[in-house]
N, C-alpha and C positions, 0 to 999 in steps of 0.2 A: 909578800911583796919583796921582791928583790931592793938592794941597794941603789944600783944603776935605775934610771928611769928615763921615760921621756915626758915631760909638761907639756899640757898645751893649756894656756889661759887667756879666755874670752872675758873682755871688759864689756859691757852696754850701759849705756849712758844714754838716759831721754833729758832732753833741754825743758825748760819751762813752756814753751811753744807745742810741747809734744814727739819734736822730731827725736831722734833717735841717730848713735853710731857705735858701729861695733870695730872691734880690734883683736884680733889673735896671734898671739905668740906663741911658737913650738921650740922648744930647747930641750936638750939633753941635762939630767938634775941627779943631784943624789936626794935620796929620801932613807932616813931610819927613824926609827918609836925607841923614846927611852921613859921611862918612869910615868908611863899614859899619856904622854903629848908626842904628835907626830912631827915631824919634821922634814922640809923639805927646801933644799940646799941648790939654785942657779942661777945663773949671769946673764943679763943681757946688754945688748951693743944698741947705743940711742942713737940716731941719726943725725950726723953732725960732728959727732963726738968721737975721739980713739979711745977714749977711758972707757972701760966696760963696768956696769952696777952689778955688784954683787947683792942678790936676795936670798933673805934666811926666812923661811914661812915657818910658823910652829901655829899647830891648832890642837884641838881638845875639842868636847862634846859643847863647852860651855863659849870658845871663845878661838880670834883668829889673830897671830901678830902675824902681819908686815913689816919684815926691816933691809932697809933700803939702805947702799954705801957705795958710793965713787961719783957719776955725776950726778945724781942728786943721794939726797940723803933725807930720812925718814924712816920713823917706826909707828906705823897707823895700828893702832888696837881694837878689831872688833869684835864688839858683846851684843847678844842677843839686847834689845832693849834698853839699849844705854847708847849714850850719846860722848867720844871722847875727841878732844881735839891735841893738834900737832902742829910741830913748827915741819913746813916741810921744804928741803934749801934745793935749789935749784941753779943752774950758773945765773940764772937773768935776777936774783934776789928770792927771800924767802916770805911766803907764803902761810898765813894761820891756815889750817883747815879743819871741818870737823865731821866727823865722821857719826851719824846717828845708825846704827843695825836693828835693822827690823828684822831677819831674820840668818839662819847663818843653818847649812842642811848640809851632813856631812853621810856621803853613803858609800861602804867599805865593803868591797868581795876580795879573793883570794889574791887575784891578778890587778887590781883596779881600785882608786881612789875618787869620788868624786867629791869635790866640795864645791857648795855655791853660796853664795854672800849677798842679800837687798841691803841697800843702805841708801839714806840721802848723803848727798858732799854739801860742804858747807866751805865757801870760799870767803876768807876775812872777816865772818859771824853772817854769811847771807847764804841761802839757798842756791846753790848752782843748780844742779838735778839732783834724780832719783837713780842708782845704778847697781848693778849687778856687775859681778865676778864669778864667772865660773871656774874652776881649778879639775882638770883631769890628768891623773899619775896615773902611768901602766909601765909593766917590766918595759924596759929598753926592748929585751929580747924576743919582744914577743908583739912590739907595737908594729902598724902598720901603715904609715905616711901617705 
């Protein structure tokens, strides 16, 4: 896996109702493996806002951080089977949330990263939904739009 990358990460989200929404972000990222945990390094622009968030992803076989910096801010931790919670700040005030991982599937080829994330979200110690994160890395140069 090259340095240079392109992300694309699909969020879904089902309500307590059952409905469902999805969302996908394509960005340019750097990605390097140091000491068994990989790493992958990019910015996105929130609507609304001129500050751009920078995100640091590190994952492992066993576990996945999210860390979050500029307009909002937050480092979600998910582990198979554990339940952790986070202050997460936002411009409109901050937010408990908690993050339960049910499971966390991470599958690696020469060219290509996939990692996918089930978790419930947990807003102020309540059930919001049940959601998925999928995460796909591939060379920059070799990805196809």
């Amino acid at each position: 896996m090259n340095r240079d990358v392109l992300v694309s990460i699909k969020g879904l989200q089902f309500d307590p109702e059952g409905d469902q929404g999805e969302i996908e972000t394509i960005t340019p990222g750097q990605y390097y493996k140091k000491n068994n945990s990989h790493y992958l390094l990019f910015e996105e622009a929130m609507e609304g806002f001129s500050e751009i968030t920078s995100n640091k992803m590190k994952w492992n076989e066993n576990s996945l951080d999210l860390m979050k910096k500029g307009v909002v801010n937050v480092h979600m931790i998910f582990e198979k089977n554990q339940k952790n919670m986070t202050d997460y700040r936002t411009p409109f005030g901050n937010i408990i949330i908690g993050i339960d991982t049910n499971n966390i599937n991470v599958i690696e080829t020469e060219n290509k990263i996939n990692v996918d994330v089930d978790y419930a979200l947990e807003v102020n110690y309540e059930h919001l939904a049940d959601c998925k994160i999928s995460v796909e890395i591939k060379n920059r140069d070799q990805a196809v739009l």
